[in-house]
N, C-alpha and C positions, 0 to 999 in steps of 0.2 A: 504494500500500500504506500503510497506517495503521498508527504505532505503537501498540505493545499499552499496554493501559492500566496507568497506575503505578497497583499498587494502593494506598489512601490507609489510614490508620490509622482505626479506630472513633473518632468525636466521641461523646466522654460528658459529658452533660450534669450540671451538679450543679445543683439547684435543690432548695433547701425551703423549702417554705410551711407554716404551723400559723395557724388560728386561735385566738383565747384571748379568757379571758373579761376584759372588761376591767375590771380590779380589780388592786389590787397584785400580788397575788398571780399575774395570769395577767403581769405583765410580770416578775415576777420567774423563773419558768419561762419566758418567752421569753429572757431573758437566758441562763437556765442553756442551754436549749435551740440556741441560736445559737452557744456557744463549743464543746459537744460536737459540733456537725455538723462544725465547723471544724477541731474535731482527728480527728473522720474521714475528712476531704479533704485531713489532710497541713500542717494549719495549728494547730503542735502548742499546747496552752497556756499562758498564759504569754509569746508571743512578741508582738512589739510590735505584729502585726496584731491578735491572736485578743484583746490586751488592751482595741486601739482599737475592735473589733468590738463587744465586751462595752458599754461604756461608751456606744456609742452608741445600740445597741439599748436598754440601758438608758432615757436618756433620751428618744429618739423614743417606747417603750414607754409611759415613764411619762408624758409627755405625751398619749397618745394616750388613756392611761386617766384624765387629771386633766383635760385641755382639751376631749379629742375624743370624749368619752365618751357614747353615748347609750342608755337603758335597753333593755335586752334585745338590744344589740346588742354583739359582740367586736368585736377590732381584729383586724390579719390580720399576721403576718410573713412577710418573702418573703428569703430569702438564694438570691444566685447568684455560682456561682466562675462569674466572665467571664476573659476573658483579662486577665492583669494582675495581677489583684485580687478581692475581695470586691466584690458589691452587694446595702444594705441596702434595704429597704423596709419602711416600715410606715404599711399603710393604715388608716384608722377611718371612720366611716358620717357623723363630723358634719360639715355642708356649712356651717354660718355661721358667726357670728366668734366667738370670736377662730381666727383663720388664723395658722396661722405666716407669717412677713415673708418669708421666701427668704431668703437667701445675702447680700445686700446691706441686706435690713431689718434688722438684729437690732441692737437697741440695747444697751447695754453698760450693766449698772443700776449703781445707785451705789452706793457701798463698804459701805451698810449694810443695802441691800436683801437679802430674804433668798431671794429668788426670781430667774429669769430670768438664769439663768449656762448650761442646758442645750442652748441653740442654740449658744451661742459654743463652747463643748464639742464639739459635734458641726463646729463649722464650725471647730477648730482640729485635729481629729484626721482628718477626710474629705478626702480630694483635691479631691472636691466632693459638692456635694449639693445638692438643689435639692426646691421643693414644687411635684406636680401635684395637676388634678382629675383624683379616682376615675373612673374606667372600669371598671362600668358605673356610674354616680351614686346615690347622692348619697357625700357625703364629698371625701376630699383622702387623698391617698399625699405622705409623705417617703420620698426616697430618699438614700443618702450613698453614696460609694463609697472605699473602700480599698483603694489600692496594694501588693502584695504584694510587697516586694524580695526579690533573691535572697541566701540566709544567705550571711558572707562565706568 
């Protein structure tokens, strides 16, 4: 005889994806757009993820629209509540360089440069994060991810 089956709770998936045009202005509505999903999953604003969320899509965005930018083509946002935490992604269509370094590239510019502070940004607020190639190609996807602790 075989026990009856434990029934299991519904798995709900949170995922959202928007693409935008890439121009300031479509990273600035991904920004806005990435901290309201997150206070409709429960990740109210203002808290120290929905801040670090902000900030990164921020600058992944703005990069994507300043470095990765190719005419007639958007960037894409991808937000997933995983277990844990938050996962950012943002993909763009350009395949050649300049590439972001990864996680272990990213040089620390000098005290009076006025650029290239937004990977260290992301690589001090992210658990991790790492850069692949786009699937299906051309292009590259950043992804970071955020820790969600539990309030105390």
């Amino acid at each position: 005889m075989t026990a009856p089956a434990t029934p299991q709770p519904p798995v709900t998936v949170r995922v959202f994806v928007q693409r935008f045009s890439a121009t300031p202005r479509g990273a600035r509505l991904a920004r806005h757009l990435a901290v309201g999903r997150l206070h409709t999953w429960g990740v109210p604003y203002g808290t120290d993820a929905s801040d670090a969320v902000a900030l990164i899509v921020a600058e992944l965005a703005a990069n994507a629209v300043t470095h990765g930018r190719v005419p007639g083509r958007d960037f894409e946002l991808r937000l997933s509540l995983v277990s844990g935490g938050v996962r950012v992604e943002v993909a763009d269509s350009h395949s050649g360089p300049p590439s972001p370094p990864g996680p272990r590239g990213v040089a620390r510019p000098g005290s009076l440069d006025e650029h290239g502070r937004g990977l260290l940004l992301v690589a001090a607020l992210a658990d991790r994060w790492e850069v692949l190639e786009r699937k299906p190609a051309p292009g590259k996807t950043v992804r970071a991810e955020v820790g969600l602790r539990p309030a105390p």
